[in-house]
N, C-alpha and C positions, 0 to 999 in steps of 0.2 A: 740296839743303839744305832742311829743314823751314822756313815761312814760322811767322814768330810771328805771332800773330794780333792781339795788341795793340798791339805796335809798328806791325802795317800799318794798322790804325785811327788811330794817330796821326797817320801818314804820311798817309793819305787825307783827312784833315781839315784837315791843313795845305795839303794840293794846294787845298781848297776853300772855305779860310778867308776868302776873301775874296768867295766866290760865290755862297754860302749866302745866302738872302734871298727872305721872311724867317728864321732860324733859329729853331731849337729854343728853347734858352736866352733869347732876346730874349720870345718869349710867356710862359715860363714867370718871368721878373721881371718882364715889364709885366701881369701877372693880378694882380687885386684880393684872390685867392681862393685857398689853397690846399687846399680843399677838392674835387680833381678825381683823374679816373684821368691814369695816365700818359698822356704824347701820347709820339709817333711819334720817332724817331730821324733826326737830317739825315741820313746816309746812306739809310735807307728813303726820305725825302722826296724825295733826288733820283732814286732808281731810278725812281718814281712818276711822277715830271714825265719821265725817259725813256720809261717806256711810253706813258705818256698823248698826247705827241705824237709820240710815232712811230703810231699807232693813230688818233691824232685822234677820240676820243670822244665824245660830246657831252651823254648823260644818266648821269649818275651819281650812285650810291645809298654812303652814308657809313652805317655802325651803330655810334654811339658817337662822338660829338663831341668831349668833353670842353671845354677850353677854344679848340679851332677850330683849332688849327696843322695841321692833318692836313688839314681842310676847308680850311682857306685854298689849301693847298697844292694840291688838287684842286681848287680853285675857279679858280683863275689861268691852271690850263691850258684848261680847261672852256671860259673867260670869253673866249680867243685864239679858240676854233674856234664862238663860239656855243650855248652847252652850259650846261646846269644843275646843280650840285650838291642831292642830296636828303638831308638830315642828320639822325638820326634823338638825341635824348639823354633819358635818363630827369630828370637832376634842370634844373628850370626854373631855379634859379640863377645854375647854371655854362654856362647856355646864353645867359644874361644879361652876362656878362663875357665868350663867344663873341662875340656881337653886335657888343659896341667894338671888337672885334681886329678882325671883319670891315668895321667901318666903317671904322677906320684905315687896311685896306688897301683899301681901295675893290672888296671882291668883293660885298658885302651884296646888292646887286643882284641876281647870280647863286643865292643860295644858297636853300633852303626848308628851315625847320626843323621837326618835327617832336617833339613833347614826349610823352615817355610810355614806354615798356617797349618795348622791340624785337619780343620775342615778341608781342607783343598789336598791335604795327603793321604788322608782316611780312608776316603773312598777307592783310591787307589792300590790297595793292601788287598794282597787274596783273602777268599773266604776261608774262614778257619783255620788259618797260617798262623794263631800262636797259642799258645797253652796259659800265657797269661797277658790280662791286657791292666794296665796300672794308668788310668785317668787322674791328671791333675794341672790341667791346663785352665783355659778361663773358664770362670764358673760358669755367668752366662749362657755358655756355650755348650754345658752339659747335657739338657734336653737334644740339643740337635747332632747330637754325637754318636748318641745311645746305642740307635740302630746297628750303623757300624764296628761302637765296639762289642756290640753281641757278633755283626756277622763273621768279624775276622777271629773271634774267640772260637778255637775247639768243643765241640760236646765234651761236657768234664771238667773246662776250664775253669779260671778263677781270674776271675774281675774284680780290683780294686776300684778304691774312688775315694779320694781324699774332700778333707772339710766340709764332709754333707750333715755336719751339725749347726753350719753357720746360721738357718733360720731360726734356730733353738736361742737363738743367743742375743736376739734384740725382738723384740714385739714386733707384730707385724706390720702395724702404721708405718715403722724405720728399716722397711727391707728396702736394700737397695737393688737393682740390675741383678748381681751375683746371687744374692740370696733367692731372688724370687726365681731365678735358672735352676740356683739350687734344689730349690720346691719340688719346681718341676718335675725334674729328675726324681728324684726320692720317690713322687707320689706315680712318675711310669715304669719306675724299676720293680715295684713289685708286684706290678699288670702284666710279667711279662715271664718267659719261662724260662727262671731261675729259682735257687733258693738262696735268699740272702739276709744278712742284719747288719744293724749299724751297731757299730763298738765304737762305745763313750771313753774314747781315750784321742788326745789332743784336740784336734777340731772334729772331731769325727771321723769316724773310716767306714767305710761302706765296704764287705766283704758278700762276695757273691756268687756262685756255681751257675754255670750254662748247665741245664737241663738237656 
């Protein structure tokens, strides 16, 4: 029997209604701001806190903050094993309504932010300075990242990458900028040496090991 995929969304949400914390939805009405990119899906968030402490990582690089649910989320495992969150966001704003959320939940501690263009900060990151590198900055801009977030990733590490399902999701006559970055991406990450797959849950997630 074919599984629906929405109904089992619903299902799985319900299994974890009550475990989720903080969630999705709770940052996105306590922001002052609707002026942000999307943040992360609870189901992504918990896959996330499963890697994270099953691997017990301790330096980790965020691209693309937005209002911090994504960081938080990475921050709280981090914070269990002694470990740092490195968050990188273009608008100083929305890194300002970050801040509160992080004080609320008492990670602010753990976290360093960093303000300014990915591309222009990237580069600037030692080589193999973190155990995890968690991409979700402009899609676009995926392919031209790559490199970098392989070189600053440890041998052994784990490289995320959010909504790398986005080309699945319209034909390709209607891709737009993001999606065809998207492409991109997908079709050089696995030229390259790691071992990785995409897990069909929210917009995609792209999970990957440096070789």
């Amino acid at each position: 029997m074919d599984l629906n995929y929405e109904q089992a969304v619903v299902y799985i949400a319900d299994l974890y209604k009550g475990q989720d914390s903080p969630k999705a939805l709770d940052y996105e009405s306590q922001s002052e701001t609707r002026e942000y990119d999307p943040i992360i899906e609870d189901d992504i968030a918990r896959l996330f806190k499963v890697f994270l402490h099953a691997i017990q990582h301790k330096t980790i690089l965020e691209i693309g903050m937005s209002i911090g649910f994504s960081t938080t989320i990475l921050a709280n495992v981090a914070k269990v094993y002694g470990g740092r969150v490195t968050t990188l966001e273009l608008n100083p704003d929305v890194a300002n309504h970050a801040r509160r959320h992080f004080a609320r939940e008492g990670v602010e501690d753990v976290i360093d932010i960093q303000i300014g263009n990915a591309v222009d900060i990237l580069p600037t990151l030692d080589d193999a300075g973190f155990d995890v590198v968690f991409q979700d900055s402009s899609k676009r801009l995926y392919p031209a990242m790559l490199q970098d977030c392989l070189r600053v990733l440890r041998k052994g590490g784990l490289l995320l990458v959010d909504d790398t399902l986005w080309p699945a999701m319209l034909p390709i006559e209607e891709w737009d900028k993001s999606r065809k970055g998207i492409h991109k991406f997908n079709k050089q990450l696995v030229l390259e040496n790691v071992e990785s797959t995409v897990v069909t849950i929210g917009e995609g997630c792209t999970v990957a090991i440096k070789l």
